[in-house]
N, C-alpha and C positions, 0 to 999 in steps of 0.2 A: 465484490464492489457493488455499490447501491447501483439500478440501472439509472441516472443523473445523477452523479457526486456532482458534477459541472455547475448542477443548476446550482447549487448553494457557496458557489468559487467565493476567492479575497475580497471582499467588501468593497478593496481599491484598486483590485487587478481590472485590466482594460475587458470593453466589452468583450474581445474575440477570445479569451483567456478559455471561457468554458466550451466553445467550439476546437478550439487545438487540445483541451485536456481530452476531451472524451474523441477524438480523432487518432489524436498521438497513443492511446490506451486503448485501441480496440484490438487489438489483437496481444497474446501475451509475450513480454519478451523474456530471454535467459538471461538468467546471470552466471558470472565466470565465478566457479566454484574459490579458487585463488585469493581475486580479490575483497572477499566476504570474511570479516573476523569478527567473532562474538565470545565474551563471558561464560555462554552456556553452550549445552553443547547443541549443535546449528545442523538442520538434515534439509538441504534446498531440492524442492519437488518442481514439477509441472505442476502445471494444473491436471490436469489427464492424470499424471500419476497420483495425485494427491485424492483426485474422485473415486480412483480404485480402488485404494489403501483405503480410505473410509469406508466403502460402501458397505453394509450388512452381510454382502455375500460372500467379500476376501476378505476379512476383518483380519490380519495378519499380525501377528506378534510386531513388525516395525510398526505399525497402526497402533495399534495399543500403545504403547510407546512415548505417541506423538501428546506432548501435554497441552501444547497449545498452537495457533498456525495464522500467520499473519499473510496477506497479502498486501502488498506494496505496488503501488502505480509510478510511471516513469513522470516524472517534473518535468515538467511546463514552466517554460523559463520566460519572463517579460523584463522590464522594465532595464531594456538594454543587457542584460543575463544577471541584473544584481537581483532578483529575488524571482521566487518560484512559490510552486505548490504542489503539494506530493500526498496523496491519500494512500492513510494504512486503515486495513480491515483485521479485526484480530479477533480471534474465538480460541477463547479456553473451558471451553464445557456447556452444556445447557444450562442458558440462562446467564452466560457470561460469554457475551460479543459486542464487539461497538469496533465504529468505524469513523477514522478522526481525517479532517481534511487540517493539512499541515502549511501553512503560508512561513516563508524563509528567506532570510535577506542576507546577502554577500557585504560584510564589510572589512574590506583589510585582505583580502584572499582566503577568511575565515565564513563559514555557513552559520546561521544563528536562527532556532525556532522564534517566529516575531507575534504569531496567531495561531491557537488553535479551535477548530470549529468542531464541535461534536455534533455526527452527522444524524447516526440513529446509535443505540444502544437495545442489549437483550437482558 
């Protein structure tokens, strides 16, 4: 994640929006393997683990593997909890990464992409 995704928040999210994103996201959280379903096939890492599986020195057959690896930030929920914002970072190779801040409105008990802000790109 950029170090201030915050500073570039929802154009109409409240000022304190980017003080609870970059609060609520400093430290990493899990996700429950269970609840996570994908089309393709889906390997949920740490961060830790994911530094290691990369790095040049354990380059390991699952590493190699990995085609592409997105990081996802926990939403920041305002405007009474019907909309949010949610930053994914995604890298698929040198020279193919970008990192999108996601703005998202509750209507009906359904979630709906409303903005998307393109933060930096590789």
């Amino acid at each position: 994640m950029p170090d201030d995704p915050g500073g570039l928040l929802v154009k109409d999210g409240p000022p304190e929006l980017r003080s609870q994103f970059l609060s609520r996201n400093l430290e990493h959280a899990k996700f429950e393997p269970g609840r996570i379903s994908a089309i393709f096939p889906l390997v949920l890492m740490s961060a830790e683990e994911l530094a290691k599986a990369m790095s040049l020195k354990s380059w390991s057959r699952k590493a190699r593997s990995i085609s592409s690896v997105a990081i996802v930030s926990l939403p920041v929920f305002y405007a009474g909890g019907s909309r949010a914002v949610v930053y994914i970072g995604s890298y698929c190779g040198a020279l193919c990464a970008d990192g999108i801040l996601y703005s998202l409105r509750r209507d009906d008990g359904k979630w709906s992409v409303v903005d998307r802000d393109l933060l930096w790109v590789s």
